[in-house]
Residue, then its C-alpha position, 0 to 999 in steps of 0.5 A: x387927608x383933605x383939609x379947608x383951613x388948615x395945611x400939612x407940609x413934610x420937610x424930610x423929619x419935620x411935619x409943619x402944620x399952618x393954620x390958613x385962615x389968614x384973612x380971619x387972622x387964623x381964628x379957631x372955629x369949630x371946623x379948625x379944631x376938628x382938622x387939627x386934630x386929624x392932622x396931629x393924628x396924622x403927623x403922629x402916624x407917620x414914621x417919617x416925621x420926628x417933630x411937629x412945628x405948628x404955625x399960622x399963615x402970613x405976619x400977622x397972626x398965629x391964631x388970634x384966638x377963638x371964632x367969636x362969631x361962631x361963639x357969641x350965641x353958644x349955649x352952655x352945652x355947646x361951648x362945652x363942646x367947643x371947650x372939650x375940642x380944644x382941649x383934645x388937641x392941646x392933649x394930643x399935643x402933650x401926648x404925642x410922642x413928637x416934640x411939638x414947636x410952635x412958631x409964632x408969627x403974631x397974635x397968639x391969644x385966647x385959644x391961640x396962646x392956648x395952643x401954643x402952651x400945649x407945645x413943647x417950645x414956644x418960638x416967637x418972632x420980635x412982632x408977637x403979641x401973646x396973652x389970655x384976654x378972655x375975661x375982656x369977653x366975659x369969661x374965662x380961658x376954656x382950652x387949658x389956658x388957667x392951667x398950661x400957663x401956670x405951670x409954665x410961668x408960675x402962678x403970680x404971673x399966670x394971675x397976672x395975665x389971666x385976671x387982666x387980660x393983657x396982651x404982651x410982647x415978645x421980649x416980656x414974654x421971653x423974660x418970663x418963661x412964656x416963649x422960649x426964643x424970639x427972633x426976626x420974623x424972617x428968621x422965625x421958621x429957620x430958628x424953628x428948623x434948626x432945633x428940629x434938625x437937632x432934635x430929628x438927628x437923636x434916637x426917636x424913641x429916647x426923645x418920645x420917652x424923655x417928652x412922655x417922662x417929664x410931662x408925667x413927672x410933673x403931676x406925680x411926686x419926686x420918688x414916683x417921677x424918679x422910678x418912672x425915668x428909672x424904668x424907662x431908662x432900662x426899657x430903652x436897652x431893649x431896642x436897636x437904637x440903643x444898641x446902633x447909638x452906642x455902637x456909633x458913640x465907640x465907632x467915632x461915627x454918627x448914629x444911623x437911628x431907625x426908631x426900634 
């Protein structure tokens, strides 16, 4: 596909994705959302790609939140919409089959912060800057931001952020489970590459079902959580990457995984 403002690049197993709004520091419009997601779409699609990273273009910012100037003289219905948008690409995110990385370079706020709660990891670069500031503007997080952000660093803190609006360092946001690794902002993209290779090097299909077993798990009970990985556990002895991955184990060899 054709995108305006956003780019989609391919590094063998790793699909990169850059929001490339640069001079509006990677802003979220209506636009923006639409193209990312046909992107995750795209990337999903493709057998070749085994992890997503997600970024924004230059040093300065992920995505420094929502189009405000496209949201100032919204009505009711139409930020429905624009919330309805965002939050089909946070569940595309979450439900893709593919582990998501976001690697963030800056400003990660509002709906940028948003986004990145969405992905499976959260790599940080020692200048981000991460927080919910939506109140600031009179409302509240409208992309998932109440309830990712909760589950991920607990409810107190999730208050905390929220109900504020503060804005947070890299090294705060490591210590409280926001991010799950800072580095220097040069090393931002090996540091993403590198746990991709690893994660690109495992069977496919085991890694779709660990992301998909422990997202459900964690909105169901303990017992049901565990009879769900029971299941997938004993479907995975029915495809060809279980059968080459335990063959290559015996063998002292490394595994040669196609995704069947």
């Amino acid at each position: 596909m054709t995108y305006t403002h956003i780019r989609v690049d391919r590094e063998g197993s790793l699909g990169i994705i850059t929001v490339a709004r640069e001079k509006a520091l990677n802003a979220l419009s209506s636009q923006v959302l639409a193209e990312l997601s046909a992107a995750a779409f795209e990337l999903e699609n493709d057998v070749d790609v085994r992890v997503v990273a997600l970024t924004g273009a230059g040093d300065k910012a992920f995505v420094a939140g929502a189009d405000i100037g496209e949201m100032q003289e919204m009505s009711p219905r139409a930020a429905a919409g624009l919330s309805a948008m965002g939050n089909s690409v946070g569940r595309a995110i979450e439900s893709s089959s593919k582990p998501w990385i976001a690697a963030v370079n800056g400003f990660a706020l509002g709906g940028g912060c948003e986004l990145a709660l969405a992905c499976d990891f959260i790599y940080a670069s020692t200048n981000a800057r991460l927080g919910q500031p939506e109140v600031k503007l009179g409302v509240i997080p409208g992309f998932g931001g109440t309830q990712r952000l909760s589950r991920r660093v607990g409810v107190a803190k999730a208050r905390e952020l929220v109900y504020t609006g503060d804005m947070i360092g890299a090294e705060e946001a490591l210590r409280i489970g926001l991010v799950d690794k800072v580095v220097a902002p040069d090393q931002l993209m090996a540091a993403v590459r590198d746990i991709a290779a690893r994660i690109a090097a495992n069977g496919p299909l085991a890694v779709a079902e660990c992301k998909r077993v422990i997202q459900v798990g964690q909105s169901i009970t303990l017992d049901a959580a565990l009879l769900l990985e029971q299941q997938s556990f004993a479907q995975l002895f029915d495809s060809a990457d279980q059968k080459e991955g335990m063959a290559a184990f015996l063998g002292k060899r490394k595994a040669e995984f196609k995704g069947r």
